[in-house]
N, C-alpha and C positions, 0 to 999 in steps of 0.2 A: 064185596066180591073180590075174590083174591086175582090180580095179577100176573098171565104167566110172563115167565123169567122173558121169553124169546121176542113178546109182545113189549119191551121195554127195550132191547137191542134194536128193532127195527124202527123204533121212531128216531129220524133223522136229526142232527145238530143243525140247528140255523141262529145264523145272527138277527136278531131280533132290535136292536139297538146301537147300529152303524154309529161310529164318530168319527167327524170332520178330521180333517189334518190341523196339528195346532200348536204354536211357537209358543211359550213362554220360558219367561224367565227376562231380567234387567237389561233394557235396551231392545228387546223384541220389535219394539215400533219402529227401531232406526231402518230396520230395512222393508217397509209395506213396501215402498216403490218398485224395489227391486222383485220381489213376492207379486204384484199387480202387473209388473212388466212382462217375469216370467208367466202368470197366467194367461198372456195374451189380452189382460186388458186396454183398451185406448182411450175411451172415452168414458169414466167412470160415474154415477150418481152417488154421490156422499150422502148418508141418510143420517142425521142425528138431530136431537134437542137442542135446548139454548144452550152451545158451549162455546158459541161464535164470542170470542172476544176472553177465554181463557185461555189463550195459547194453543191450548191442544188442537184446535183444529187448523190453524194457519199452518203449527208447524207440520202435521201431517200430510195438507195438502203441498206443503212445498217441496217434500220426500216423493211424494207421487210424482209430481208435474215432473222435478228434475228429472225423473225416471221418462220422460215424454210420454205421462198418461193424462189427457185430460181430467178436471174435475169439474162438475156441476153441481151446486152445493144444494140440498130440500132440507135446510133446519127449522121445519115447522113441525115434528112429531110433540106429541104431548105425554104425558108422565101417563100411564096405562094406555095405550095408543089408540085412539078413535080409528071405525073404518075410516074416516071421510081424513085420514092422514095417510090410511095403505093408500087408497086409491088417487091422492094427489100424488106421492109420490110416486107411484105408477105412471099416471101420465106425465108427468115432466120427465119419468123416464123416457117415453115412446115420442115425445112431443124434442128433446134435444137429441134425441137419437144418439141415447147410451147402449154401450154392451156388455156393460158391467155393475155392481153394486159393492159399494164400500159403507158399512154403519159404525159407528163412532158411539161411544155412549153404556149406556147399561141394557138391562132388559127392552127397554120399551122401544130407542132404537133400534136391536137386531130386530124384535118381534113386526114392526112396522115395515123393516128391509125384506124379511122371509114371508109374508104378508104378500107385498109387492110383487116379490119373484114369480109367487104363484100367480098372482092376477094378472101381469104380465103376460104369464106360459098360456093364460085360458084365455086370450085376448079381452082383456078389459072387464070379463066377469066381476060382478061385486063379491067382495072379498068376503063376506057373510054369508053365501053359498058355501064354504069351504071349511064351518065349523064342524069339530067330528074328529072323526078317526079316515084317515086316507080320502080323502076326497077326491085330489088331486090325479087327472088322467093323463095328461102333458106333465112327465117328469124331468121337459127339456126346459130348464129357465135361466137367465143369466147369472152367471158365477158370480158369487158372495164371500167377501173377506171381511168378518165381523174384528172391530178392535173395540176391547172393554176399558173402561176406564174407572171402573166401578167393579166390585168383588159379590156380585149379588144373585140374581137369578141363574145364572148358567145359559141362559139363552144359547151363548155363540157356542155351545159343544150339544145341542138337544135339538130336538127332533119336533119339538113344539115349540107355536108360538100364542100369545094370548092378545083379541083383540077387544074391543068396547064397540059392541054395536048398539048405537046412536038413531036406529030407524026412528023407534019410538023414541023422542025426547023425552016424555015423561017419566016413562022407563028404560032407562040405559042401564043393559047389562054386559058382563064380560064374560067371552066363552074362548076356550081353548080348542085347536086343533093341533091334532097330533100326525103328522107328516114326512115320510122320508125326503119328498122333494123341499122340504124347506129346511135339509140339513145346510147350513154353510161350506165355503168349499177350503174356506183356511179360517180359522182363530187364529188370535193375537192376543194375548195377554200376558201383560207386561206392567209391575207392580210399580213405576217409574209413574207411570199416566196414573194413579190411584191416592199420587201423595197431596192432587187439586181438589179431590171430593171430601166434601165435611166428611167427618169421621160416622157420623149417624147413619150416612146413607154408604158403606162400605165394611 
């Protein structure tokens, strides 16, 4: 059936695929502090993997602190992130009484910090309610500065995140949600933090 002309003018332009605010380029990282200060963070939750003891995260969290933003470190996410890591790091969010999220790492990091956020915004709901498309009804959650240290997923510029629910143990599967409230509120990608990852995983 043919199309008239005037029925194609009146369907309206919308952004469909919002992107975060996002610094790259060499040296991007030197300034999170000052980026975390100006966002009104103070007492931040660092969300990442085992990268405690490569540099990168001391030296990050001592760019914060000098900035006078607290940090509370949740490095137990795992590589595809289990719910039962959104939801710790959720309450040790509520439980140190953060009002902000900083993740560190690759995919599995941010996905597990955007993960959080929501869980957060819906007081404590389990993060497995929220697989799909827009779930989320509280689009108020706390502000997220994703820093990549890995060239891989794109997490910290998307609008999804992917988790591994874990209910059934026998069967763990991984599902995606796709969400504007789990966009981040700055990337950070900066090719300086990428010359510590094996070259296989970047």
């Amino acid at each position: 059936m043919a199309i008239e002309l005037n029925q194609i003018w009146d369907f309206p332009i919308k952004e469909f695929h919002p992107f975060p605010r996002a610094l790259m380029g060499v040296g991007a990282h030197d300034i999170i502090g000052v980026e975390a200060k100006n966002l009104g963070f103070k007492r931040a939750l660092l969300v990442t993997t085992g990268l405690r003891g490569s540099g990168i995260i001391e030296e990050l969290i001592g760019k914060i602190e000098y900035q006078g933003v607290e940090v509370v470190l949740f490095d137990k996410v795992e590589s595809n992130p289990k719910d039962y890591n959104v939801m710790e790091a959720a309450a040790m969010y509520e439980k140190e009484k953060c009002d902000s999220i900083i993740s560190v790492g690759g995919g599995s990091s941010h996905d597990a910090a955007k993960g959080a956020r929501v869980v957060i915004a819906h007081d404590g709901r389990n993060i497995n309610e929220f697989e799909g498309f827009a779930k989320s009804t509280n689009k108020k959650n706390p502000p997220h500065i994703a820093v990549s240290t890995t060239a891989g997923t794109g997490s910290e510029t998307s609008w999804a995140y992917v988790i591994t629910d874990t209910s059934d143990m026998d069967k763990p599967h991984k599902w995606v949600a796709f969400d504007e409230a789990s966009i981040v509120t700055l990337a950070i990608d900066d090719p300086l933090l990428y010359y510590s990852c094996p070259q296989h995983f970047t």
